[in-house]
C-alpha positions as CSV (number, residue, x, y, z in Angstrom):
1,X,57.6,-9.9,9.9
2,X,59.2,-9.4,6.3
3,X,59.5,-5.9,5.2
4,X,57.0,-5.8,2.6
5,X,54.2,-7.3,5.1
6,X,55.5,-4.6,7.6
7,X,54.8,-1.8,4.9
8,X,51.6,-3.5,3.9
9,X,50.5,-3.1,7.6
10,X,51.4,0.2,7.8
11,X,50.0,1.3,4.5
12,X,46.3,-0.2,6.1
13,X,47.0,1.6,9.1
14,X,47.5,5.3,7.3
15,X,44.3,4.2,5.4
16,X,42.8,3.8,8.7
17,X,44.3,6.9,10.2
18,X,43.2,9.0,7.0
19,X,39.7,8.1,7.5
20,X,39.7,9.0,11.2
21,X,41.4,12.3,10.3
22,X,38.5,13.0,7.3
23,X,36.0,12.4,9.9
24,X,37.0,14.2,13.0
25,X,38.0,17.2,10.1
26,X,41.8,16.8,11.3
27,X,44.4,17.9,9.2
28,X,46.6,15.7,7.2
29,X,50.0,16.3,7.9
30,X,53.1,14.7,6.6
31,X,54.6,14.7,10.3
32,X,51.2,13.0,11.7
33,X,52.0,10.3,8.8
34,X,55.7,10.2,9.6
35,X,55.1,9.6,13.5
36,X,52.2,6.4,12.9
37,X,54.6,4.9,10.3
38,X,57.9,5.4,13.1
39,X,55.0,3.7,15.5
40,X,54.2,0.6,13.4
41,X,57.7,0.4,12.5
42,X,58.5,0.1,16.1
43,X,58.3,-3.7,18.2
44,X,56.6,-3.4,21.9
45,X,56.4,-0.6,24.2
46,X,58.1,3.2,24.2
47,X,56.9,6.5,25.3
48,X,57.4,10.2,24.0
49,X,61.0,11.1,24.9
50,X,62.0,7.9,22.9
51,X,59.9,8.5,19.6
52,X,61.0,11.5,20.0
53,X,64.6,10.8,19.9
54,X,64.6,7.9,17.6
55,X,62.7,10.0,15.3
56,X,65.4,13.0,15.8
57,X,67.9,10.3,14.6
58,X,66.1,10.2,11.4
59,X,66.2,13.7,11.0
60,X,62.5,14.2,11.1
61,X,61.5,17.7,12.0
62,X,58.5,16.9,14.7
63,X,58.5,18.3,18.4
64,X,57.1,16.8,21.1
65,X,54.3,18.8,21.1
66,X,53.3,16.9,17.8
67,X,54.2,13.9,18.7
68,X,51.7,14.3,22.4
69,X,49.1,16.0,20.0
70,X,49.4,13.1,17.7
71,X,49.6,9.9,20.2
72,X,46.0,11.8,21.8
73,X,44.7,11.2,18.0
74,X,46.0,7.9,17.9
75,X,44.6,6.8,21.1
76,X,40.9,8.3,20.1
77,X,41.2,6.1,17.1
78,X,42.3,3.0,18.8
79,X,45.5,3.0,16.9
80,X,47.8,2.6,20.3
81,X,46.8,1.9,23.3
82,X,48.3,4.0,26.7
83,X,50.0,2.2,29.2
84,X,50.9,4.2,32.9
85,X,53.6,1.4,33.9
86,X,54.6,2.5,37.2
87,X,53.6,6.1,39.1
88,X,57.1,7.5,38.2
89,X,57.8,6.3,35.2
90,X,56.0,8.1,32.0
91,X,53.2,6.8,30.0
92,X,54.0,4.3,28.0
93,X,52.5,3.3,24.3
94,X,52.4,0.7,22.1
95,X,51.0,-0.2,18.7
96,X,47.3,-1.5,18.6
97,X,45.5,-2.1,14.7
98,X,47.1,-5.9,14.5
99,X,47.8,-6.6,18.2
100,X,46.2,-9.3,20.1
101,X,45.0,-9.2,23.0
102,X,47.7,-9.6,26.0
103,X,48.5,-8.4,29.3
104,X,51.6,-7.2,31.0
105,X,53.5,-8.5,34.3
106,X,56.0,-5.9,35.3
107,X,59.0,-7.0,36.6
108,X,60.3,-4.6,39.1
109,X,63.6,-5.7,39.6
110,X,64.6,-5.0,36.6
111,X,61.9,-2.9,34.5
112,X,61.4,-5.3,31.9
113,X,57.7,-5.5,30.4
114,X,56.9,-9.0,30.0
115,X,53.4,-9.5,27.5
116,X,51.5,-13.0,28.3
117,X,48.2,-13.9,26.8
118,X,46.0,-16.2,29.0
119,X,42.7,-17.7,27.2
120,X,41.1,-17.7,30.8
121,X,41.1,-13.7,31.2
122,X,38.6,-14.0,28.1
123,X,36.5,-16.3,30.1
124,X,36.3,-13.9,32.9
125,X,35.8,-11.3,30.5
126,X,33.1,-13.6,28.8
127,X,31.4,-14.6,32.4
128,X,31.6,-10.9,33.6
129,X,29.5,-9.2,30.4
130,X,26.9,-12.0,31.0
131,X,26.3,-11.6,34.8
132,X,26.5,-7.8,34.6
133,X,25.0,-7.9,31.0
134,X,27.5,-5.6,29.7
135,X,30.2,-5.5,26.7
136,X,33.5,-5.1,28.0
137,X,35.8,-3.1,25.4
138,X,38.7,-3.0,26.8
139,X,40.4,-4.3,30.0
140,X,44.2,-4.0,30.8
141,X,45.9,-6.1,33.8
142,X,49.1,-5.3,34.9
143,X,51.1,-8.1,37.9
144,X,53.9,-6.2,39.5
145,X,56.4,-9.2,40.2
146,X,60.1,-9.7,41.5
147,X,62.3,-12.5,40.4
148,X,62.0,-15.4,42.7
149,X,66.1,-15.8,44.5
């Protein structure tokens, strides 16, 4: 992604995130701003100790408490999307306004987070909602795998 689609994206997404704050009658801070453009700025997955860092790096002025306070407003306005990985290891996030759908096989050999997308999940997901007539608005499926020797 070029540069100036990237800040294009991310200038919908504080739109976005502006609106959710006016509605919920959050305030708008500039470090709430700063941490959702460090997000959209970032590729794949990360959790709070490395935004956290990363966003040290830069010299912004955010604690952790903000940045757990913010993900919490994030997640309620479906711009990330939690991910528990493995029962030791700490919540994980990524990025959710432009995402596709995918799903995750967790390789445990080495830790490494490998997305796939598979057209049938949707079918299941499709044949599901009609048997059970219910709307399914979110799934997530996570396969735990080892590298074949």
């Amino acid at each position: 992604m070029s540069t100036e689609t990237a800040n294009k994206s991310i200038e919908v997404v504080k739109k976005v995130f502006t609106k959710y704050l006016e509605d919920k009658r959050h305030r708008k801070t500039p470090e709430r701003f700063a941490i959702v453009a460090e997000i959209y700025n970032t590729d794949g997955h990360f959790n709070v100790d490395e935004l956290y860092v990363k966003m040290k790096e830069k010299n912004y002025r955010v604690s952790r408490a903000t940045i757990y306070n913010t993900i919490d407003i994030l997640l309620d306005a479906k711009l990330v999307r939690k991910h528990q990985f493995g029962e030791r290891e700490p919540a994980s996030y990524e990025k959710s306004y432009f995402a596709r759908q995918h799903d995750h096989i967790l390789m445990i050999d080495s830790g490494e987070v490998v997305e796939f997308c598979d057209p049938r999940i949707q079918s299941i997901k499709d044949s599901l909602e009609e048997i059970f007539n219910i709307d399914i608005e979110s799934h997530s499926l996570y396969f735990y795998a080892k590298e074949r020797r």
